[in-house]
KEKE-3310 file (N, C-alpha, C; in steps of 0.2 Angstrom, whole numbers, plus 5000, padded with zeros to 4 digits):
npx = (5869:5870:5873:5862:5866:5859:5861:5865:5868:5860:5847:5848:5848:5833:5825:5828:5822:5809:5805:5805:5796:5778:5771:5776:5782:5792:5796:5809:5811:5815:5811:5808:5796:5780:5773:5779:5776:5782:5784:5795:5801:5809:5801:5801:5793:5789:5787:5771:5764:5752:5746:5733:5719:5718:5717:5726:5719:5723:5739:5749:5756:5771:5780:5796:5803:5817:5822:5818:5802:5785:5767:5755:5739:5726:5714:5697:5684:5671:5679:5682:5694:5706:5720:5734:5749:5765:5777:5798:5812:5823:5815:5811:5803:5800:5794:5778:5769:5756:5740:5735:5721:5716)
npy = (4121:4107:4105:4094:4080:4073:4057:4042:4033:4036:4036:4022:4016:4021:4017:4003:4002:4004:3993:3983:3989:3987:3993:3996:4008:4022:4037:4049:4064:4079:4091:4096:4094:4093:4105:4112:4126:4120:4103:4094:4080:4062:4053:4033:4022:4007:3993:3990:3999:4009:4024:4031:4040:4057:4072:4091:4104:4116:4118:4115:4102:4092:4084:4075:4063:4054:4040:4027:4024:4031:4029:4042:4047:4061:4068:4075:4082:4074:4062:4057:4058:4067:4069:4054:4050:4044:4047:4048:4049:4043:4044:4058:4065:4070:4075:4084:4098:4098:4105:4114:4110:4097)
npz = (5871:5861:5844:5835:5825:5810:5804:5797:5806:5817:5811:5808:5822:5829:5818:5822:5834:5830:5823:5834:5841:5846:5838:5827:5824:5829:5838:5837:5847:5846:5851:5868:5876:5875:5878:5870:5856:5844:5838:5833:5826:5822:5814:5812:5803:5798:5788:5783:5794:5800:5800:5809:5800:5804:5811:5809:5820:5822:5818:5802:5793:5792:5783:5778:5769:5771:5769:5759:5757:5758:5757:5758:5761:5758:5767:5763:5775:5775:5772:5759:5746:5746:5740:5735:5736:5734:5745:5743:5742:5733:5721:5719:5725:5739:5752:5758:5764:5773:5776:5790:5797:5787)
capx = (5865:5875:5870:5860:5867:5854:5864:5862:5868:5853:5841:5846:5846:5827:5822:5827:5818:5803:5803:5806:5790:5774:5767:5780:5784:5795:5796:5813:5810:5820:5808:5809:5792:5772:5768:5781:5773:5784:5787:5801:5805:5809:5798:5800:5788:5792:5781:5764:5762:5745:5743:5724:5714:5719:5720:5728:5715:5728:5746:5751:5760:5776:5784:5801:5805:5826:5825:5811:5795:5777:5762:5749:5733:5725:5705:5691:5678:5667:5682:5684:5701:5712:5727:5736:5755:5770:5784:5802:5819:5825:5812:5811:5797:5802:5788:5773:5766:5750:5738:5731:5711:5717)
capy = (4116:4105:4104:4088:4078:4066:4054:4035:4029:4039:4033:4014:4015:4021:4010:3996:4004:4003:3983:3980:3989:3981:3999:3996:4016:4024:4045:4051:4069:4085:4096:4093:4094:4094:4112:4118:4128:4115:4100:4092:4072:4058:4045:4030:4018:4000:3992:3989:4001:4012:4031:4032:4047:4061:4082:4094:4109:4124:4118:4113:4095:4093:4077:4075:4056:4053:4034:4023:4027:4033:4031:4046:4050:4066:4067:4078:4079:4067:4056:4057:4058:4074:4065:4049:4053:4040:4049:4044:4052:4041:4046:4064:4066:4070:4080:4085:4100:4098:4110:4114:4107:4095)
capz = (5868:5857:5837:5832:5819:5807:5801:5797:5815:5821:5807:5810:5829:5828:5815:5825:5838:5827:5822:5840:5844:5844:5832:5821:5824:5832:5838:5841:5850:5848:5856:5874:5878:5873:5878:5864:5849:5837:5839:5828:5828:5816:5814:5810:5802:5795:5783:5785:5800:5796:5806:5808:5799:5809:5808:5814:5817:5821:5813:5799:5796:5786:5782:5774:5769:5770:5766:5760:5753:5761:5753:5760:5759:5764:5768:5766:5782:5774:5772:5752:5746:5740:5737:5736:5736:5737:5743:5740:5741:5726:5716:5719:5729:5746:5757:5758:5768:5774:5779:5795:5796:5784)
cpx = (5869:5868:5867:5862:5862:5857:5862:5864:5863:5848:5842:5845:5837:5822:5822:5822:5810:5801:5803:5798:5783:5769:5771:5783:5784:5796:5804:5813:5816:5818:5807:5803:5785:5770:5773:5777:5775:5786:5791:5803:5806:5807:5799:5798:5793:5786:5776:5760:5758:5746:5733:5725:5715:5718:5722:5725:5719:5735:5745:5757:5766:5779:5789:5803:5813:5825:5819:5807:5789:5775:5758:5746:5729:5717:5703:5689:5675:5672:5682:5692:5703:5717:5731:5743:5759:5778:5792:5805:5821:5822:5810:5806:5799:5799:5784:5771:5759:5745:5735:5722:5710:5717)
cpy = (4114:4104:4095:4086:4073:4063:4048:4031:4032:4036:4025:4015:4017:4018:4005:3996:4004:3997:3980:3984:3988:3985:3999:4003:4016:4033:4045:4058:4071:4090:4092:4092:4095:4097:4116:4120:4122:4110:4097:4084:4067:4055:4039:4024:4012:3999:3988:3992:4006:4020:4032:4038:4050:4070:4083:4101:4117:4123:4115:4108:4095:4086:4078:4068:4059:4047:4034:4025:4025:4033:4037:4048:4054:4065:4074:4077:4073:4059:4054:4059:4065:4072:4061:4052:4046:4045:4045:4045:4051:4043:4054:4068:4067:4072:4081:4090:4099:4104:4109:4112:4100:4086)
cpz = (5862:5847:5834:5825:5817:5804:5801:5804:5818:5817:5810:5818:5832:5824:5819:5832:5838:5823:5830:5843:5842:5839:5828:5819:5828:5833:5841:5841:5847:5852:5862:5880:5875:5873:5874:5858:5846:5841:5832:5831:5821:5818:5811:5808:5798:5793:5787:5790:5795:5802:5805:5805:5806:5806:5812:5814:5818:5821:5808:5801:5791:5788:5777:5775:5768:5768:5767:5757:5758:5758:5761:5757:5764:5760:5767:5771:5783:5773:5764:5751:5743:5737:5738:5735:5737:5737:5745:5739:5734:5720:5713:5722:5737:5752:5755:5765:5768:5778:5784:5794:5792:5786)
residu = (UNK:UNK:UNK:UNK:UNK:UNK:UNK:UNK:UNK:UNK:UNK:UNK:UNK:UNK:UNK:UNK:UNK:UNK:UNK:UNK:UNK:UNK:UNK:UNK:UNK:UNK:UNK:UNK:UNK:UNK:UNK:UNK:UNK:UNK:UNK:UNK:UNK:UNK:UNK:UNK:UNK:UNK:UNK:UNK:UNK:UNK:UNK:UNK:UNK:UNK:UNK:UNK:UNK:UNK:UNK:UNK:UNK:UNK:UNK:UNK:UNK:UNK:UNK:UNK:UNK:UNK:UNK:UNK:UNK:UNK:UNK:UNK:UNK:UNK:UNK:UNK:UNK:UNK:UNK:UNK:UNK:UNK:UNK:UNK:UNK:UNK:UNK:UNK:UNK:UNK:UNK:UNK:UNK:UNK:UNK:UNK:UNK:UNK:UNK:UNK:UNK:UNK)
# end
């Protein structure tokens, strides 16, 4: 198995991948299938694209921004807010783990 490199010809080739599609997000996989325990990918979103309200009821969720800025907002049940976050490499803000249930 060869070692994966992240570098900016992988980010832009994905990007582009995600203004060319009509979600404005893009997945690129590293795990090689849906029945692995982890999955691992880069996402990449372009402005204005929204992820519905979602959880995940048995893992935890990790996000690590490399370029760009995300705003996220994480829910209570009832749908009241925990926390607005803008992250943002440049700024020093980088990730966010999220808890499972969350």
């Amino acid at each position: 198995m060869k070692t994966m490199i992240i570098d900016s010809q992988l980010l832009d080739e994905v990007a582009a991948q995600a203004k060319a599609s009509p979600r404005v997000r893009m997945n690129y996989n590293f795990h090689q299938s849906l029945d692995e325990k982890c999955h691992q990918f880069l996402n990449a979103v372009e402005l204005g694209m929204k992820v519905p309200i979602h959880k995940h009821p048995t893992k935890d969720e990790t996000f690590v921004i490399l370029r760009g800025k995300v705003w996220m907002t994480t829910h209570w049940d009832d749908g009241s807010v925990i926390e607005d976050v803008v992250l943002c490499a440049e700024e020093g803000r980088y990730g966010v783990n999220i808890p499972k249930g969350v």
